[in-house]
N, C-alpha and C positions, 0 to 999 in steps of 0.2 A: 549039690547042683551048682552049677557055676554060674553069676550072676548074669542076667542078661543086660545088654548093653543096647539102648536106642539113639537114635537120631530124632556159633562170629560179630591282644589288650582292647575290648570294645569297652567304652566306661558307662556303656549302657548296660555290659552282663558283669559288671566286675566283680559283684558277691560272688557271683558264680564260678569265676574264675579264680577268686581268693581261694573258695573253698575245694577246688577242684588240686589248684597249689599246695594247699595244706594236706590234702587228700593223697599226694606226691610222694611228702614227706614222713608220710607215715601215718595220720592222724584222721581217722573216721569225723568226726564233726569240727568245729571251727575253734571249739574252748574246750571239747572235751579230751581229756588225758591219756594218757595209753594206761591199761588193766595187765594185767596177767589171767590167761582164761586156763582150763583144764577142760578135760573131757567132758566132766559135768554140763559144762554148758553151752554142750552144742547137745540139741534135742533131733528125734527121728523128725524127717520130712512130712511123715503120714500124720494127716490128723487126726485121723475116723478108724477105725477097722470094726468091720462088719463079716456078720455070718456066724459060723461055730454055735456051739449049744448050750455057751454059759457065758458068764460077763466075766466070769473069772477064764476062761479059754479065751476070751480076747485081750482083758489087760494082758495073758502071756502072751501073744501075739503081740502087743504093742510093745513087750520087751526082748523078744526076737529082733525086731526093725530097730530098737535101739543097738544090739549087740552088733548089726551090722554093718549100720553106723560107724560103729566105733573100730570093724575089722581092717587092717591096711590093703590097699590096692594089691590087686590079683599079681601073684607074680610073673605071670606071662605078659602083664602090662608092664612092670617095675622095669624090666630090663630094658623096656625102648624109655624110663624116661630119663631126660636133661634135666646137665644142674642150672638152677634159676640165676640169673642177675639180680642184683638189685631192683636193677629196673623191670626184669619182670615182674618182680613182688610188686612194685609200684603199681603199675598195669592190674596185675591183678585185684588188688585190694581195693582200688579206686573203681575197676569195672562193678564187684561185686556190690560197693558203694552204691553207685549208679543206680544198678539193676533192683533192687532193696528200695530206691525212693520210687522208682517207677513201680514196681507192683504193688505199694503200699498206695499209690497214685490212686489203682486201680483197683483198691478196696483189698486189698492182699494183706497179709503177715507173715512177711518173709524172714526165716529162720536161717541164722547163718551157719553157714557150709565148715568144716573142719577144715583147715588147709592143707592138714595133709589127705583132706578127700578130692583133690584138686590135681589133677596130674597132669603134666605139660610132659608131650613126648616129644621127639622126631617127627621133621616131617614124612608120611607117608607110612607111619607107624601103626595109624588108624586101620588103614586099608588090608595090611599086613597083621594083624589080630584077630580081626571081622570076614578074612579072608575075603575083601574086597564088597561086602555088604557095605561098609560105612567108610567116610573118609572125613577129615578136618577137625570135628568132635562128636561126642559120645557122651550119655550118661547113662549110670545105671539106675532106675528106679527103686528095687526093693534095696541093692550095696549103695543106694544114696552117695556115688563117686561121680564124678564129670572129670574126661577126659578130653583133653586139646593138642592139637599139635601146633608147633613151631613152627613158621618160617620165617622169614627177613621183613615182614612188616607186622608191625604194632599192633596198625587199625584191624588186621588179620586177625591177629590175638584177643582183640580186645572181643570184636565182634561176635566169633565161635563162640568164645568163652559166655558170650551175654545169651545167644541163640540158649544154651544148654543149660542156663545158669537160670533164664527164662521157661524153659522145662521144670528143673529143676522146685525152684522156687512157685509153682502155680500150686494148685491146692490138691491135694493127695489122700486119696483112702484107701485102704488095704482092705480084702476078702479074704475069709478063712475059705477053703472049699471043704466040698464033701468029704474030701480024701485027708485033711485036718492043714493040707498046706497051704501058706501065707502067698497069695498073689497080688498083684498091683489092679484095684479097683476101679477107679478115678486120678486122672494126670490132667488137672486142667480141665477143658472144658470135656476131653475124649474120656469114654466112659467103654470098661474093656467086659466082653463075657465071653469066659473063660473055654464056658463047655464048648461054645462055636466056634472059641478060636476066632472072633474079632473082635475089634475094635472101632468102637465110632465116632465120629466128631473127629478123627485124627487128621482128616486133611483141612479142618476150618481151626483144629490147633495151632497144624504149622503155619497157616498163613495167618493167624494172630501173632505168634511168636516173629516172625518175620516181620511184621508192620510193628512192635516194639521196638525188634531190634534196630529198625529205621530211624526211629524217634531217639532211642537209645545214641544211635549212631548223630542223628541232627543235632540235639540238645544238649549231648553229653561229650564224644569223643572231639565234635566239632568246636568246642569251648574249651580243652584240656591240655593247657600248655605240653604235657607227656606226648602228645599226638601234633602239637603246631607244625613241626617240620614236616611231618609226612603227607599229612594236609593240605599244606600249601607247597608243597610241590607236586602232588593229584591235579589240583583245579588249574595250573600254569600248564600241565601236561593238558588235561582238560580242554582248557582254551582251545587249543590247537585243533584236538579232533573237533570241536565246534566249528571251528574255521574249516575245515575238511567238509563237514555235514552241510554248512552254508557253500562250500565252493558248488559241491552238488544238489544244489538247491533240495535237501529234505526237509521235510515239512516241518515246522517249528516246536511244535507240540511233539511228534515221534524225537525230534531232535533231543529234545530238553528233558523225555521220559528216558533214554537209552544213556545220556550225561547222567542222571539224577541214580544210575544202577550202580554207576562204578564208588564204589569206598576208596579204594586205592589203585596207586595204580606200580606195581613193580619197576627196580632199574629207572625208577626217574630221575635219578641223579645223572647218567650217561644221556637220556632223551634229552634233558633241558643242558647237558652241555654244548650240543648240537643245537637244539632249538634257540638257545639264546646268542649265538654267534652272529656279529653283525656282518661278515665277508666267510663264506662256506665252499672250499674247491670252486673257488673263480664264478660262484652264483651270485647274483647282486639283481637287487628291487626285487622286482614283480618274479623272476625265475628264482630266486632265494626262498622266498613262501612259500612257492607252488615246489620246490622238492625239498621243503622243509612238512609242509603238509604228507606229501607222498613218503616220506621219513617216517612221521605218524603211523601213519597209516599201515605202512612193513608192521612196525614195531606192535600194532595194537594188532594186527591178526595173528601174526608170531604169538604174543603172549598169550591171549585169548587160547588158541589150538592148546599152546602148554598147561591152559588153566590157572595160568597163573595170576589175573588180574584180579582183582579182589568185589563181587559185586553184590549186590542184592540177590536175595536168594529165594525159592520157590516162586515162582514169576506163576504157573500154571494154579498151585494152591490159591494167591494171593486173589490172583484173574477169576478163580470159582468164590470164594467172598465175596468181593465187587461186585459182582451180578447178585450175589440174592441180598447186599444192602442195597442195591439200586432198585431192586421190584420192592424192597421192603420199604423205600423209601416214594417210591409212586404210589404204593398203595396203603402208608398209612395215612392217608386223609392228613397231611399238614403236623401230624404229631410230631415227627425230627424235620429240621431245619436241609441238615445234611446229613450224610454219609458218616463225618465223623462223630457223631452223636451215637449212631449206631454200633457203628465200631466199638465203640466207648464202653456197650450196653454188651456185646460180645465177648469184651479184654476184662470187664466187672465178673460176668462168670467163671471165667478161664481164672481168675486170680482167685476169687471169694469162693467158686465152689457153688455158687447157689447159679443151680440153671432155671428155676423156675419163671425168674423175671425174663428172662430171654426166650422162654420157650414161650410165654404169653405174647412178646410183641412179637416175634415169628408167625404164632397160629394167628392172633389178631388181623395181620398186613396178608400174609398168605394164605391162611385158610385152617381149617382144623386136619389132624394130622399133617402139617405142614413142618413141623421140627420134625417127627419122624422120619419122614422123609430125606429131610434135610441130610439127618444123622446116617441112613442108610445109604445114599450119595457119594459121604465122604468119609466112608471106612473105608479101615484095614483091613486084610484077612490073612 
């Protein structure tokens, strides 16, 4: 059966930036050396496997998910992928770097990925595989592969790849079923049954894995010389639509949430050739801005329509979290400060595996059978 495939110099951070340099170069920690690895030590993602009718039917199940491991990417995928740069390697290594401190952050023990379990296609390769089910990336759970596509930005690459890599890396059990075959159990904090054919917790997954990859994206891609260029010409393009949002007096807050979506923004080297010209076909002062802004403005709904801007992702998941850390934070009597405390208490599941502490401060704040709920809310089916 064919795998199934789910769904991106301050001398205050300078450490950070040293090691994010060195991380460039090739080099996983600041003094440590480069190794030669083999197969051996890259282990399955599954921790647990559960079910079957002997302890010996499960170690062979946990050596099923090793051999799959170890299988190469599907050749109906092979075909769409590109050869890597340099600098994709860079990118890559440094992402998965990243994503490694951050779930260890969060009580996790992230196991590193094979590289050639790692597939960088074509753009729009995704869509054309999945027959239009998925786009941008992919991983597989039990073929333990993650899939990405290409295109002309970085922080694109970087992003996707953390989004799946953040899948990837949460905490994993496998179920034998009835029938003796090996299914995906547990991904993180979504916990799957089989017989019904759902899934639950899957929409408070995505919008965990999205608010990482935020953080991911704040902490890590925004520090990483590999990203400086593309960075700072997003927040110079940035500005602009700011200037656009204030000409039309939007609200400051709505302003600053719709800025804070964008990661990147495509062709910003052509915008700010425009944008940064002091004399523009006979425009001068006050009508130079105003059709420097309306410039913008073409340019961001163009893009937008073609999908091509690069932004924050699952906005609706994200917006259904929010709301139950915010009752859960009215109603537990002073125990979280804030919101991201909570969150915190959420993203410790989702890495560690152990839901019980979340399921307590859920029913605590909201009531008994109150995770159940929760969980039935934001399934899959």
């Amino acid at each position: 059966m064919p795998e199934k495939f789910e769904s991106q110099p301050n001398p205050e951070k300078e450490p950070l930036e040293r090691k994010w340099i060195e991380n460039a170069e090739g080099v996983f920690e600041l003094k440590q050396t480069k190794t030669e690895t083999s197969d051996s030590d890259f282990k399955t993602m599954f921790d647990r496997v559960i079910g079957g009718k002997s302890e010996e039917e499960r170690i062979g199940a946990k050596e099923d998910l090793q051999k799959r491991l170890e299988q190469p990417i599907r050749a109906d995928i092979k075909e769409h992928e590109i050869p890597l740069t340099e600098r994709d390697r860079k990118i890559i290594k440094s992402t998965e770097s990243a994503v490694d401190k951050i779930v260890t952050y969060y009580g996790g023990k992230p196991k590193r990925i094979k590289p050639e379990n790692i597939g960088v296609v074509s753009q729009g390769a995704i869509a054309t595989i999945t027959e239009g089910r998925l786009r941008g990336g992919m991983y597989s759970s039990l073929g333990q592969k993650v899939i990405v596509e290409k295109n002309e930005s970085d922080v694109d690459l970087a992003t996707v790849l953390a989004h799946e890599l953040f899948h990837f890396k949460a905490y994993k059990s496998a179920k034998i079923t009835k029938e003796g075959d090996i299914k995906s159990y547990r991904s993180g904090i979504a916990v799957s049954d089989r017989e019904k054919e759902v899934e639950y917790l899957v929409e408070i997954e995505e919008a965990i894995i999205a608010k990482v990859v935020r953080k991911f994206y704040e902490e890590e891609i925004r520090n990483n010389p590999l990203f400086a260029d593309e960075v700072l010409k997003t927040d110079k393009v940035k500005d602009w639509i700011k200037k656009s949002m204030q000409m039309r007096d939007w609200d400051e807050n709505k302003s600053q949430f719709m800025l804070d979506e964008i990661y990147s923004m495509p062709e910003s080297d052509k915008m700010l050739e425009v944008l940064e010209k002091k004399d523009f076909k006979g425009y001068k002062g006050k009508n130079l801005e105003e059709f420097k802004i309306g410039y913008v403005d073409g340019c961001l709904k163009r893009l937008i329509e073609k999908d091509k801007v690069v932004l924050s992702e699952r906005y609706r998941e994200r917006e259904k979290l929010n709301k139950i850390m915010q009752e859960i934070l009215e109603k537990s009597k002073g125990k979280f400060k804030d919101k991201k405390e909570i969150f915190d208490e959420f993203t410790k599941a989702h890495f560690s595996g152990n839901l019980l502490p979340l399921a307590r401060i859920v029913e605590s704040a909201l009531g008994k059978g109150s995770f159940r709920k929760m969980a039935e809310d934001s399934k899959r089916e």
